[in-house]
MIBASE-461010 format. One record per residue (C-alpha): residue number from 1; x, y, z. Coordinates in nm, 3 decimals, m for minus. Each point is the difference from the previous one (the first is absolute). Layout:
REM residues N
pos: NUM | X: X | Y: Y | Z: Z
...
REM end
This chain:
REM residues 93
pos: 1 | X: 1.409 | Y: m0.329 | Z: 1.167
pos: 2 | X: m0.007 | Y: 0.366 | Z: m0.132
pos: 3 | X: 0.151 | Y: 0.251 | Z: 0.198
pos: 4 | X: m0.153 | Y: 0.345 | Z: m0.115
pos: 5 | X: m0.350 | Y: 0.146 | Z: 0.026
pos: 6 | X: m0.064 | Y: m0.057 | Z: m0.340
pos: 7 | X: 0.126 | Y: m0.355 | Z: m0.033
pos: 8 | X: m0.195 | Y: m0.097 | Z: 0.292
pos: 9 | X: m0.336 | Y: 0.205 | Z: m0.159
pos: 10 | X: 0.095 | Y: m0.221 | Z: m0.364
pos: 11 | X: 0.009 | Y: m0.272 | Z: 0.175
pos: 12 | X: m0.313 | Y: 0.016 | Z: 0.186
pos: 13 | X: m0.183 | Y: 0.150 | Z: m0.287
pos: 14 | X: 0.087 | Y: m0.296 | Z: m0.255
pos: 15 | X: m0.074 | Y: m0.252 | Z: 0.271
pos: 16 | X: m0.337 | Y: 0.112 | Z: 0.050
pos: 17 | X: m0.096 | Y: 0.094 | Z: m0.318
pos: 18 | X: 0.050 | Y: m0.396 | Z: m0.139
pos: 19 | X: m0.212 | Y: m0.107 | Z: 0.331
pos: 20 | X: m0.251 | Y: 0.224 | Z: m0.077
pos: 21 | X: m0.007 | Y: m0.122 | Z: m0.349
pos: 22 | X: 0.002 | Y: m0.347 | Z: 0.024
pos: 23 | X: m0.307 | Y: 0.036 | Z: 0.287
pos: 24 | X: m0.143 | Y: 0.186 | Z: m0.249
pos: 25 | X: 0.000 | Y: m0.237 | Z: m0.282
pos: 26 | X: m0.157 | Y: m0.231 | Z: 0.250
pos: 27 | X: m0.252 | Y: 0.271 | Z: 0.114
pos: 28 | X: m0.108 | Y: 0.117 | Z: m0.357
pos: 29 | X: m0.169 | Y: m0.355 | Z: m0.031
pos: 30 | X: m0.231 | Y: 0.135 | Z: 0.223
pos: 31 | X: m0.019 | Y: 0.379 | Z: m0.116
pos: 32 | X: m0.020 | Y: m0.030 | Z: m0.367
pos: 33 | X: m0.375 | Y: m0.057 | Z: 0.053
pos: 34 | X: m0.001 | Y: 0.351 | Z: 0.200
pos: 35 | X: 0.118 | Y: 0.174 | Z: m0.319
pos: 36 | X: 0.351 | Y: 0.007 | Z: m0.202
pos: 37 | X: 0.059 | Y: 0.400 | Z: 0.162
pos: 38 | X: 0.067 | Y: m0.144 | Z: 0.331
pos: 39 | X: 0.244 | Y: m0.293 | Z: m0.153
pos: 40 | X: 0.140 | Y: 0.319 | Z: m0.222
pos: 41 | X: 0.058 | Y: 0.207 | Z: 0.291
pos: 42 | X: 0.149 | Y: m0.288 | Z: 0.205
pos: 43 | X: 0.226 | Y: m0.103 | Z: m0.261
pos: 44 | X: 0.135 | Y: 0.334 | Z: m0.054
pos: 45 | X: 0.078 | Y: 0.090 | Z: 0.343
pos: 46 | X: 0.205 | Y: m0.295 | Z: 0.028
pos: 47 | X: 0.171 | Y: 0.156 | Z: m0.322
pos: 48 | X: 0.086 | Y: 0.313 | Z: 0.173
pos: 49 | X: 0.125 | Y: m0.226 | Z: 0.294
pos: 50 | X: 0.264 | Y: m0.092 | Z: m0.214
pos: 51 | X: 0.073 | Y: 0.323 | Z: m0.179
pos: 52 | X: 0.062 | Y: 0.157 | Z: 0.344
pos: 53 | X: 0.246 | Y: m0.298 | Z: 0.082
pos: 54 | X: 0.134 | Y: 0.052 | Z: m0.302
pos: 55 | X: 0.078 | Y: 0.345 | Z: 0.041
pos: 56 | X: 0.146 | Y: m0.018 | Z: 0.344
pos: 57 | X: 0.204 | Y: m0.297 | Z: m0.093
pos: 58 | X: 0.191 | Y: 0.224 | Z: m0.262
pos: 59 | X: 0.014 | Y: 0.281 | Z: 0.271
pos: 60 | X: 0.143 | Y: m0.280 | Z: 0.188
pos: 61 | X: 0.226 | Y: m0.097 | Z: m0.200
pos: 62 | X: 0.163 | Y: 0.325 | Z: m0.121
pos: 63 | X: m0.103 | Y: 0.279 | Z: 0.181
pos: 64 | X: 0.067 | Y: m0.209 | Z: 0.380
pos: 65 | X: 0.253 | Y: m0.207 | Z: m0.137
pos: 66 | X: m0.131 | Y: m0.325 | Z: 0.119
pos: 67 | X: 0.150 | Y: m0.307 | Z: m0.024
pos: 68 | X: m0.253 | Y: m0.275 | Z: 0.091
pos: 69 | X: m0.060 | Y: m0.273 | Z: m0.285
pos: 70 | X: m0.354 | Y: m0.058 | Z: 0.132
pos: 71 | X: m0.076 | Y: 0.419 | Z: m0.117
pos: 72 | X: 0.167 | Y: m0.133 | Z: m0.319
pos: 73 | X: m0.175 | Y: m0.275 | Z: m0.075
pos: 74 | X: m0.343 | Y: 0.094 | Z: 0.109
pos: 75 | X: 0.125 | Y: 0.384 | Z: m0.205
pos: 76 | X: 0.013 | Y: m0.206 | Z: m0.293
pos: 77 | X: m0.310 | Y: m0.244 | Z: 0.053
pos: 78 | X: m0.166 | Y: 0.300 | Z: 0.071
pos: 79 | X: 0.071 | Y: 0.162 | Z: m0.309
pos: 80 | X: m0.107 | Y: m0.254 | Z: m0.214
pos: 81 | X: m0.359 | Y: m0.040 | Z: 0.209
pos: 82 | X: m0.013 | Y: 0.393 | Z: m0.041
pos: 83 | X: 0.101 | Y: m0.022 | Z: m0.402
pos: 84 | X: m0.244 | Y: m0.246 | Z: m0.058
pos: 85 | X: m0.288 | Y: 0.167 | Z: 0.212
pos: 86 | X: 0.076 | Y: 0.323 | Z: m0.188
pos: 87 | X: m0.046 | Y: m0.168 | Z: m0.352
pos: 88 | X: m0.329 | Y: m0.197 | Z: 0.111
pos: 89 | X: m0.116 | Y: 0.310 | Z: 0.101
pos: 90 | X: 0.104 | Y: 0.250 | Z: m0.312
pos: 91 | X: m0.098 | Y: m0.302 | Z: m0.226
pos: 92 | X: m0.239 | Y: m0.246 | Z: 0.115
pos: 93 | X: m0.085 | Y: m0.329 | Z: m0.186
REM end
């Protein structure tokens, strides 16, 4: 388990943001009727879920010095969910 402030913030910001989107994808069966702005806006808040745990993994890891692999691995899982939600978003298909 992380140690620092911002391990324990990457953690718990990674976490949550891949609840919150896998509810969603379950929810947006039901919103998509509502309108694609509120699947938009749900979608990309998740997206700046992991950005932030992003970020505060990599203050983690070299600005605290922490050692947990759990703020590593989710760092790097997070990274690639914030990479991909980043190029969805600059170029959409």
């Amino acid at each position: 388990m992380p140690k620092t402030t911002f391990g324990k913030w990457s953690v718990g910001l990674i976490v949550f943001a891949f609840l919150f989107f896998f509810v969603l994808r379950r929810l947006l069966t039901i919103l998509v009727p509502l309108g694609n702005s509120i699947a938009f806006f749900l979608v990309f808040v998740s997206g700046l879920f992991f950005i932030a745990g992003t970020i505060s993994g990599v203050l983690a890891v070299f600005k605290s010095k922490e050692r947990s692999p759990t703020v590593y691995i989710l760092t790097v899982v997070g990274l690639l969910a914030s990479a991909f939600f980043i190029a969805e978003v600059v170029s959409p298909h």
